[in-house]
C-alpha positions in Angstrom: 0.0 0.0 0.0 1.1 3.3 -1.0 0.8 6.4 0.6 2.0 10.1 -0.2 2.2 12.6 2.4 1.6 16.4 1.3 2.0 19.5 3.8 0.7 22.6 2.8 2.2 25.9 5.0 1.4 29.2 4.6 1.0 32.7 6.8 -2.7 33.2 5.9 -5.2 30.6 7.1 -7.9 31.3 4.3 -5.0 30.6 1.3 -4.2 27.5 2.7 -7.8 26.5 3.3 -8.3 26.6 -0.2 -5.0 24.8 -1.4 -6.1 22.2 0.7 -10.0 22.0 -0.8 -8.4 22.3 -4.2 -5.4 19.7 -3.7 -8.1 17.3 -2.5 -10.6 17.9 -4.8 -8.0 16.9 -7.7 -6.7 13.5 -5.7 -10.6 12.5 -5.5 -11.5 13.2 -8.9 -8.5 10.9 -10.1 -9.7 8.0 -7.9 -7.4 8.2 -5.0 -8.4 8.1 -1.4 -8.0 11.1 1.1 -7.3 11.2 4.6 -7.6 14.6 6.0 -6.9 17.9 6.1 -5.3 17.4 9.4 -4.3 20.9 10.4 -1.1 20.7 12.8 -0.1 22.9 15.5 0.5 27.0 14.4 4.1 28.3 14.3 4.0 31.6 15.9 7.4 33.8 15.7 7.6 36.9 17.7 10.2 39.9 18.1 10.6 43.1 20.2 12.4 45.6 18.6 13.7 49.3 20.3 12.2 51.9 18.9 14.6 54.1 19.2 18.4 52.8 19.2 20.1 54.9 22.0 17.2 56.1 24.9 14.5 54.8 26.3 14.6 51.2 26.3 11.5 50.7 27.9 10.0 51.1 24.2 9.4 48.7 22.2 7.8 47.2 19.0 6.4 44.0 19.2 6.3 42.2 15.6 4.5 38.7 15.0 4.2 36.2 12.6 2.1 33.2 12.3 2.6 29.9 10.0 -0.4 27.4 9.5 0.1 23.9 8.9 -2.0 21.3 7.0 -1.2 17.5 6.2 -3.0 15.7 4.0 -2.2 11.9 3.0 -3.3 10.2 0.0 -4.0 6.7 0.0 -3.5 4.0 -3.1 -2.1 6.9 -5.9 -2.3 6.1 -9.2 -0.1 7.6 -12.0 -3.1 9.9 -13.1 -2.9 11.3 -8.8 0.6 12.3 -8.8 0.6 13.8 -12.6 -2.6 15.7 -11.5 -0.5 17.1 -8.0 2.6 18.1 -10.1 0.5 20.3 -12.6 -1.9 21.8 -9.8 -1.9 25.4 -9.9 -1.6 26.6 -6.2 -2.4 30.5 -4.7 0.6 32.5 -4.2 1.6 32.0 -0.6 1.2 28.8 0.0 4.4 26.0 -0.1 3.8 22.8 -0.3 6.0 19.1 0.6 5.4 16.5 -0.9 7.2 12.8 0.1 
């Protein structure tokens, strides 16, 4: 039994919503069996910054970012599944890993 694993990251949550519908849509319309989206735990990466480089270091900016996470595992592919994943057309924003 085959499987392939795909994980889809990106920073807005809506964007990689929709890679996932779309990813899955293609693997079920070439006869392939989905198991998920699963979405895994957020990456958040924060920084504090002085504002100004010499007084007052009390003040600070505080800067976030925040990475989403989906996995998605296709069951029994077939040469038609991983043709249809290599010539999907994804949003901008959104990398995917396929093994």
């Amino acid at each position: 039994m085959q499987k392939i694993r795909v994980k889809i990251r990106g920073y807005d949550h809506r964007v990689v919503d929709k890679a996932t519908a779309q990813i899955a849509r293609t693997v079920i319309d070439t006869g392939a069996k989905v198991k998920g989206p699963v979405p895994l735990p957020n990456r958040v990466w924060k920084v504090a910054v002085h504002r100004s480089p010499h007084i007052d270091a009390k003040s600070k900016e505080h800067f976030g970012m925040v990475v989403h996470s989906r996995l998605i595992d296709i069951v029994e592919p077939n040469s038609k599944t991983i043709e249809a994943l290599t010539h999907i057309q994804l949003p901008a924003g959104v990398d995917i890993v396929i093994k």
